[in-house]
N, CA, C and O atoms as CSV, one atom per row, in Angstrom:
chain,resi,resn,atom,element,x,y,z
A,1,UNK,N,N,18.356,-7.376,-13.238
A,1,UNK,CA,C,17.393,-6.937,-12.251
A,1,UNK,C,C,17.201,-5.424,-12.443
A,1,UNK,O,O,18.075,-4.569,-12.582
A,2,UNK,N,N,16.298,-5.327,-12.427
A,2,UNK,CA,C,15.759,-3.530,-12.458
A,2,UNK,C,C,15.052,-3.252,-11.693
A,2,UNK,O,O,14.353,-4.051,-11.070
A,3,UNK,N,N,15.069,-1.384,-11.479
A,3,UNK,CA,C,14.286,-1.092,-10.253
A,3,UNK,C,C,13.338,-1.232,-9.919
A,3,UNK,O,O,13.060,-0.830,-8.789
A,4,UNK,N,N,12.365,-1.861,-10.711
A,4,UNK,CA,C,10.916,-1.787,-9.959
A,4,UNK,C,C,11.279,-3.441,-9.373
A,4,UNK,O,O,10.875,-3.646,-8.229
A,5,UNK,N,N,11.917,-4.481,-9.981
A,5,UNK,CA,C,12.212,-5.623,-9.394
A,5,UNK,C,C,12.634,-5.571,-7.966
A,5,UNK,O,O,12.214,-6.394,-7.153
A,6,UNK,N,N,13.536,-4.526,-7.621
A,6,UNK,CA,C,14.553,-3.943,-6.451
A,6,UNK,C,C,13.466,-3.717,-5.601
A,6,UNK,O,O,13.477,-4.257,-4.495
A,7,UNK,N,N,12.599,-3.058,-5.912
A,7,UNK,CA,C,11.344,-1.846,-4.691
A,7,UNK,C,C,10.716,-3.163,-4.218
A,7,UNK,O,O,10.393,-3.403,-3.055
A,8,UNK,N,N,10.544,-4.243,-5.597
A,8,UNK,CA,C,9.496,-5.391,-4.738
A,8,UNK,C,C,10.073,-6.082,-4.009
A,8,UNK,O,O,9.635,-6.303,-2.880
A,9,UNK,N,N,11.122,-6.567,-4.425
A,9,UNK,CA,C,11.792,-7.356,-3.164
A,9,UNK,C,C,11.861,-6.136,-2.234
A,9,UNK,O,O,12.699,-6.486,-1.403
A,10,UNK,N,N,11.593,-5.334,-2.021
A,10,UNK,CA,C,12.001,-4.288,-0.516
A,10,UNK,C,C,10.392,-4.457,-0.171
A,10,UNK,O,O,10.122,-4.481,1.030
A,11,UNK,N,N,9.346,-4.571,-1.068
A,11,UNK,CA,C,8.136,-4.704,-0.412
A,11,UNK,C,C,7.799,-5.711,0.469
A,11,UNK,O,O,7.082,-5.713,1.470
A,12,UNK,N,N,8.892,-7.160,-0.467
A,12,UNK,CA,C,8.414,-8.717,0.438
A,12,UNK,C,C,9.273,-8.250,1.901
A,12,UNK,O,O,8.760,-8.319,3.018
A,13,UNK,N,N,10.341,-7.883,1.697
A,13,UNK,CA,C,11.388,-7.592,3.264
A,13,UNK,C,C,10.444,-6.825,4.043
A,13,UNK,O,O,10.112,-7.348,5.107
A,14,UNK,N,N,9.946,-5.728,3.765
A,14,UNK,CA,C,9.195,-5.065,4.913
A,14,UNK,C,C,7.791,-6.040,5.149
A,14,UNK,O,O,7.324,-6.214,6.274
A,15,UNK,N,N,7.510,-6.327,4.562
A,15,UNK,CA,C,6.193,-7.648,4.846
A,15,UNK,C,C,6.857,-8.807,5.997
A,15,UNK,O,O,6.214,-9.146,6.991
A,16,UNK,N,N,7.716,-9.141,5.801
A,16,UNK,CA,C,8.474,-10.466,6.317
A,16,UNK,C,C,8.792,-9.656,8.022
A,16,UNK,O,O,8.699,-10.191,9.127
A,17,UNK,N,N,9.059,-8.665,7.787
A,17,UNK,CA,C,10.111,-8.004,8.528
A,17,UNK,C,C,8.920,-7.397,9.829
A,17,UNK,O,O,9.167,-7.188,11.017
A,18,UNK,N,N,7.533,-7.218,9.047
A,18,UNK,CA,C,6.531,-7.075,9.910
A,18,UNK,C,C,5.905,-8.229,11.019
A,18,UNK,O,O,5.241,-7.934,12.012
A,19,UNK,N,N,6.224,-9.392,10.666
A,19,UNK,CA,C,6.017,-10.659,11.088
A,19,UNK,C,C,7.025,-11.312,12.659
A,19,UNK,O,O,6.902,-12.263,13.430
A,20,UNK,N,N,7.855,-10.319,12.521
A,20,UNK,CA,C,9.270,-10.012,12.903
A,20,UNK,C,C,9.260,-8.550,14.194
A,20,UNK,O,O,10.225,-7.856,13.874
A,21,UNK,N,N,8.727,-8.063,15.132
A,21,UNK,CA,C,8.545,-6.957,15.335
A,21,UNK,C,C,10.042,-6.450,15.745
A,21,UNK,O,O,10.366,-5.272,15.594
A,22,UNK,N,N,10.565,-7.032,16.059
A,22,UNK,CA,C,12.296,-6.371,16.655
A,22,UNK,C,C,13.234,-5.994,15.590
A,22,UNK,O,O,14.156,-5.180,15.532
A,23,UNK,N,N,12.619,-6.998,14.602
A,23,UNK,CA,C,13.556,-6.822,13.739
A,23,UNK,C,C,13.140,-4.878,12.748
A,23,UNK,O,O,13.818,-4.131,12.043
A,24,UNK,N,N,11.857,-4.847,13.227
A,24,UNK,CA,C,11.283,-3.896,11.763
A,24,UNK,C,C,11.712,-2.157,13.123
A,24,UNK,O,O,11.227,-1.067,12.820
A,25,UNK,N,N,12.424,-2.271,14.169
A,25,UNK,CA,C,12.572,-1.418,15.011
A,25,UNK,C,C,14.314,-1.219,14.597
A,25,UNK,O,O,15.037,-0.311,15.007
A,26,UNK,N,N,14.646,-2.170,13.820
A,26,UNK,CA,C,16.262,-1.770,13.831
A,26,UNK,C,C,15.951,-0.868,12.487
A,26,UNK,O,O,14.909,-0.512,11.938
A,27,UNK,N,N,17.678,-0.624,12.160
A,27,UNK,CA,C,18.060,0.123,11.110
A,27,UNK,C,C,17.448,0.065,9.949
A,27,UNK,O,O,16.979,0.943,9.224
A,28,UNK,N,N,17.537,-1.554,9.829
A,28,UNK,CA,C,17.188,-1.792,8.010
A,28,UNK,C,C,15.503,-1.634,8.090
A,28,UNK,O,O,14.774,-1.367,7.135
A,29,UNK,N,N,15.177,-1.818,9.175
A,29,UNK,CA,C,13.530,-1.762,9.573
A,29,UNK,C,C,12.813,-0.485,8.562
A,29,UNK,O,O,12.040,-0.261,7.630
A,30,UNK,N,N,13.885,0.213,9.718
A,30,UNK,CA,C,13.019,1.478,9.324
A,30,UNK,C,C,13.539,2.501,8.269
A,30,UNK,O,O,13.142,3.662,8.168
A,31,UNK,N,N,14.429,1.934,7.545
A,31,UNK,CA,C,14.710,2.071,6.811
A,31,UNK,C,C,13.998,1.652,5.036
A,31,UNK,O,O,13.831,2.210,3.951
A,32,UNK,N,N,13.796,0.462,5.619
A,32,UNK,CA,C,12.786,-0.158,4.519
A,32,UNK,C,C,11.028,0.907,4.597
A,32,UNK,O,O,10.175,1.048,3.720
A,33,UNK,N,N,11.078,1.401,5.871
A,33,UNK,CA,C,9.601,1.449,6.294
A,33,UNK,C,C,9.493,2.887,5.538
A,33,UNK,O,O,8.448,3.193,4.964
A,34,UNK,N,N,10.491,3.654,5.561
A,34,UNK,CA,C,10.887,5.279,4.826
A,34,UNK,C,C,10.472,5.024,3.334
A,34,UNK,O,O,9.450,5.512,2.850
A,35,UNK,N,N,11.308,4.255,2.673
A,35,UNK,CA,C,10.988,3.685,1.449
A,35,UNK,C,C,10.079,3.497,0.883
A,35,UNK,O,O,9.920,4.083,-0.188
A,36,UNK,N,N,9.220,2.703,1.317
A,36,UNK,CA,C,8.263,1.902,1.210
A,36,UNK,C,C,6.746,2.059,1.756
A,36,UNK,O,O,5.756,1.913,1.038
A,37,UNK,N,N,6.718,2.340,2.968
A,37,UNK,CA,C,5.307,3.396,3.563
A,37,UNK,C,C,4.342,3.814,2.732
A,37,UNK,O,O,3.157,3.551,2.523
A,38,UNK,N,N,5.719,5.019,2.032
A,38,UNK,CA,C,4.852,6.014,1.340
A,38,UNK,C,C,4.250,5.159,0.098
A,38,UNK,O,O,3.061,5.353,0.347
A,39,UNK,N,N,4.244,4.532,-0.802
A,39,UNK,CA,C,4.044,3.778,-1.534
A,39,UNK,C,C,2.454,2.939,-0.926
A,39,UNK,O,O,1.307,3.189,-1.297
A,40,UNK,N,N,2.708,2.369,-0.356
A,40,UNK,CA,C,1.264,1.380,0.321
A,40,UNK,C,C,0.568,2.254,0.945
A,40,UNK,O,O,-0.653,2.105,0.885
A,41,UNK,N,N,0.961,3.094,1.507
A,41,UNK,CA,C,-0.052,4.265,2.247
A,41,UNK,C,C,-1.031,4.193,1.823
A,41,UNK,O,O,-1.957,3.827,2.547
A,42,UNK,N,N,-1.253,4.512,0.454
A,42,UNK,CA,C,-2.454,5.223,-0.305
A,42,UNK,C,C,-3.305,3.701,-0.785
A,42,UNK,O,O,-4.468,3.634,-1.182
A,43,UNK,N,N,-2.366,2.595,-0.612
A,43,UNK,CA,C,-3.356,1.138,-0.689
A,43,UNK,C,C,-4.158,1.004,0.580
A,43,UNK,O,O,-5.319,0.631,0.745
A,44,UNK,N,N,-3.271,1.391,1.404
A,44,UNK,CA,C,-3.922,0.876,2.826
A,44,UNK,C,C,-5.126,1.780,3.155
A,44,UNK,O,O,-6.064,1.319,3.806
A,45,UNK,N,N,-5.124,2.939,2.763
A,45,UNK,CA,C,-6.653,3.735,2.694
A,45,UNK,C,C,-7.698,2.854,2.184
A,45,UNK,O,O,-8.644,2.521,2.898
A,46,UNK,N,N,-7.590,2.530,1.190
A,46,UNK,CA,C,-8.749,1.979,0.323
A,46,UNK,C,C,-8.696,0.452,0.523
A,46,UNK,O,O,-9.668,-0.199,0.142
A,47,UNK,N,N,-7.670,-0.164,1.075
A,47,UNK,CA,C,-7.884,-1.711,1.644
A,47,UNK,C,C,-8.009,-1.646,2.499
A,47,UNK,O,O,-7.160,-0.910,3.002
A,48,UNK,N,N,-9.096,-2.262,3.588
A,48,UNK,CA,C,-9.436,-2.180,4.888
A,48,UNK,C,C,-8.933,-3.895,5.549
A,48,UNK,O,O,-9.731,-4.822,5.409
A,49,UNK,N,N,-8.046,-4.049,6.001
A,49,UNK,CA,C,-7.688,-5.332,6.730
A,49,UNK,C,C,-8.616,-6.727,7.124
A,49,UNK,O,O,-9.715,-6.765,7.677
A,50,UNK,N,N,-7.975,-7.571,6.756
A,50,UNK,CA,C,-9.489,-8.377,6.853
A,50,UNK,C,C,-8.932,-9.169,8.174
A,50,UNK,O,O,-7.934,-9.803,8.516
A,51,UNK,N,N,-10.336,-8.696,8.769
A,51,UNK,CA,C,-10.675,-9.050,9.778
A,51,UNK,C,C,-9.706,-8.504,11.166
A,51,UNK,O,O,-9.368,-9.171,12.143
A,52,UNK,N,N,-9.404,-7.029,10.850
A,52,UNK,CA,C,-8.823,-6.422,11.173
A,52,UNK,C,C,-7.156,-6.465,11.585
A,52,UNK,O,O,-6.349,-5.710,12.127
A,53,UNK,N,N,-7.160,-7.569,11.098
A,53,UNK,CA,C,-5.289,-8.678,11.491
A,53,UNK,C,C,-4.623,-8.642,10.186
A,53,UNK,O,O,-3.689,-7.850,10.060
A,54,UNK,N,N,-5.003,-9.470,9.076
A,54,UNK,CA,C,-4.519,-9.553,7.625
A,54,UNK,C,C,-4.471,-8.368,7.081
A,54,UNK,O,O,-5.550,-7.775,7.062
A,55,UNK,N,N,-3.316,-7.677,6.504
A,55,UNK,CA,C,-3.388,-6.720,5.667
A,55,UNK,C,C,-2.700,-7.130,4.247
A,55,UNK,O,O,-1.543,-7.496,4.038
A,56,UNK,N,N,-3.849,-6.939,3.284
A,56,UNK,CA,C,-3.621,-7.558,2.151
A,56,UNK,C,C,-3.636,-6.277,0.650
A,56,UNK,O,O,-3.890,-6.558,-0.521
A,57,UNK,N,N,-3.363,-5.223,1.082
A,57,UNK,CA,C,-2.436,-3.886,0.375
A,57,UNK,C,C,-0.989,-4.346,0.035
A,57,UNK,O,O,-0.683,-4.510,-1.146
A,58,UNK,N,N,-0.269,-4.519,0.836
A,58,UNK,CA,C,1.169,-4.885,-0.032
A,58,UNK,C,C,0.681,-6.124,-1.556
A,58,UNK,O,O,1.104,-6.128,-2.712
A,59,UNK,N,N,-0.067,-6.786,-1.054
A,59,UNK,CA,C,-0.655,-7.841,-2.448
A,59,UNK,C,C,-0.860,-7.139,-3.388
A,59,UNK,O,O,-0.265,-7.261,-4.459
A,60,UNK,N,N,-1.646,-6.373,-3.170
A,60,UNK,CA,C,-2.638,-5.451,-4.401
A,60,UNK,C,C,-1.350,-4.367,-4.749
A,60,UNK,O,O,-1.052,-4.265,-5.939
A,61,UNK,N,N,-0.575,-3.551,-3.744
A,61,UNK,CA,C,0.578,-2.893,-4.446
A,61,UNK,C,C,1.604,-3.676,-5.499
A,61,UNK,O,O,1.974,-3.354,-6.629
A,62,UNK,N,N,1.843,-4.568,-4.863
A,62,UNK,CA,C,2.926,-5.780,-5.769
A,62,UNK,C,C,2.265,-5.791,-7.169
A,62,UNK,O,O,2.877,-5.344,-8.139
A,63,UNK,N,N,0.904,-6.348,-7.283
A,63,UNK,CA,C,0.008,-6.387,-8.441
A,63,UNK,C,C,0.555,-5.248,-9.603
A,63,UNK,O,O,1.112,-5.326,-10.698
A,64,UNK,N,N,0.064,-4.143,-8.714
A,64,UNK,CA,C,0.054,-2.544,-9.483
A,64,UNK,C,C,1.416,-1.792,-9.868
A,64,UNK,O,O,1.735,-1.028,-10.778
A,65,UNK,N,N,2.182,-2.443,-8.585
A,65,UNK,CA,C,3.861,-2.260,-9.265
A,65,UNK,C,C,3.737,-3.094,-10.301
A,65,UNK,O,O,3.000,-2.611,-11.160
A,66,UNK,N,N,4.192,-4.233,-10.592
A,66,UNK,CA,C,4.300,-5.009,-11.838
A,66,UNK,C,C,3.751,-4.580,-12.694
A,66,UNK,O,O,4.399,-4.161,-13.653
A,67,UNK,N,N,2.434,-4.518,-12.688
A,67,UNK,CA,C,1.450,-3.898,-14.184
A,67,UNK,C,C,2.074,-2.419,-14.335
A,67,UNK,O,O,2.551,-2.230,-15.454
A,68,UNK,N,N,2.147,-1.620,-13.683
A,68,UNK,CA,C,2.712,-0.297,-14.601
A,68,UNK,C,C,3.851,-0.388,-15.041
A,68,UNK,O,O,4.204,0.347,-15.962
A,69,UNK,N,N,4.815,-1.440,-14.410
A,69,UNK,CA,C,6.477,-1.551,-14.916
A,69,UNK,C,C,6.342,-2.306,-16.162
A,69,UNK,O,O,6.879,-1.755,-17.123
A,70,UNK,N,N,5.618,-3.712,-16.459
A,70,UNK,CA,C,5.474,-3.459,-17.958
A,70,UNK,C,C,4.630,-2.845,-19.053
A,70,UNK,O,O,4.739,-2.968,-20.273
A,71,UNK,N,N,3.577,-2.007,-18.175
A,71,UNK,CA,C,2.891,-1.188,-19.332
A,71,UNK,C,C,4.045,-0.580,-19.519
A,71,UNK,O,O,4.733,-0.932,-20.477
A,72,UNK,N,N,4.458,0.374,-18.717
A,72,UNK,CA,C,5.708,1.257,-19.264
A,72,UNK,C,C,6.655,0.640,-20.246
A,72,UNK,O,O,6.929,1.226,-21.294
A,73,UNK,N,N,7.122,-0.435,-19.962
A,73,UNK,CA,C,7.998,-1.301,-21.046
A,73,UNK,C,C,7.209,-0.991,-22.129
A,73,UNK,O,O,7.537,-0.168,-22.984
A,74,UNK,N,N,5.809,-1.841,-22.129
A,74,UNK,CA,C,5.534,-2.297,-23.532
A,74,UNK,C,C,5.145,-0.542,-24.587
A,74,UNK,O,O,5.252,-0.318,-25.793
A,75,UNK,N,N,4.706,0.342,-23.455
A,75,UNK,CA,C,4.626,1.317,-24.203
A,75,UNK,C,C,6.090,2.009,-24.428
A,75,UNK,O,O,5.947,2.841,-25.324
A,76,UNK,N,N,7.236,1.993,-24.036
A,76,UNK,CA,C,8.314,2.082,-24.440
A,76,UNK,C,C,9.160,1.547,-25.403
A,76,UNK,O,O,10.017,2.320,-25.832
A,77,UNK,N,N,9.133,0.336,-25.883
A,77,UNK,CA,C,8.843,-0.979,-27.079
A,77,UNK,C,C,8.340,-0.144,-28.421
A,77,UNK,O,O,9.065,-0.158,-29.416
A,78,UNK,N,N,6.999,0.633,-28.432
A,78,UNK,CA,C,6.404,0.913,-29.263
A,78,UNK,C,C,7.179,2.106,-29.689
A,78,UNK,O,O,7.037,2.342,-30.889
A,79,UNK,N,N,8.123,3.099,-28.916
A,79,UNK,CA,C,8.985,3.960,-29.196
A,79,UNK,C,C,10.235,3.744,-30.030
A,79,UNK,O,O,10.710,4.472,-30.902
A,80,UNK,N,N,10.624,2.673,-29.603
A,80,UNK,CA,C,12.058,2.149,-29.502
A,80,UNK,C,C,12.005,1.066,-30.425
A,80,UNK,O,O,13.005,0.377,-30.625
């Protein structure tokens, strides 16, 4: 398991954990929310919620994590 694997599972927990409101007020809550925030922030600008309830930025972050963790691989491959 490697870190960008690590951040996504912390992306699905704070997703899950939103579904959850008591739970995202404790420790690991907001703890995950420090982490992780800053990261979707800049999705959630440019994704506007559909239908003002669904927020579908953590999707599109998950997407964009994955794709740069193996561009980086594969352009690291070409080094190595």
């Amino acid at each position: 398991m490697n870190l960008s694997q690590i951040y996504q599972y912390m992306i699905i927990a704070y997703v899950l954990l939103s579904w959850l409101p008591g739970l995202r007020d404790s420790f690991i809550g907001e703890l995950l929310s420090k982490l992780v925030e800053p990261y979707l922030a800049p999705f959630r600008r440019f994704i506007p919620s559909i239908g003002g309830v669904i927020d579908i930025s953590p999707i599109v972050a998950l997407f964009a994590l994955r794709f740069v963790a193996y561009g980086l691989i594969a352009v690291l491959d070409m080094f190595l």
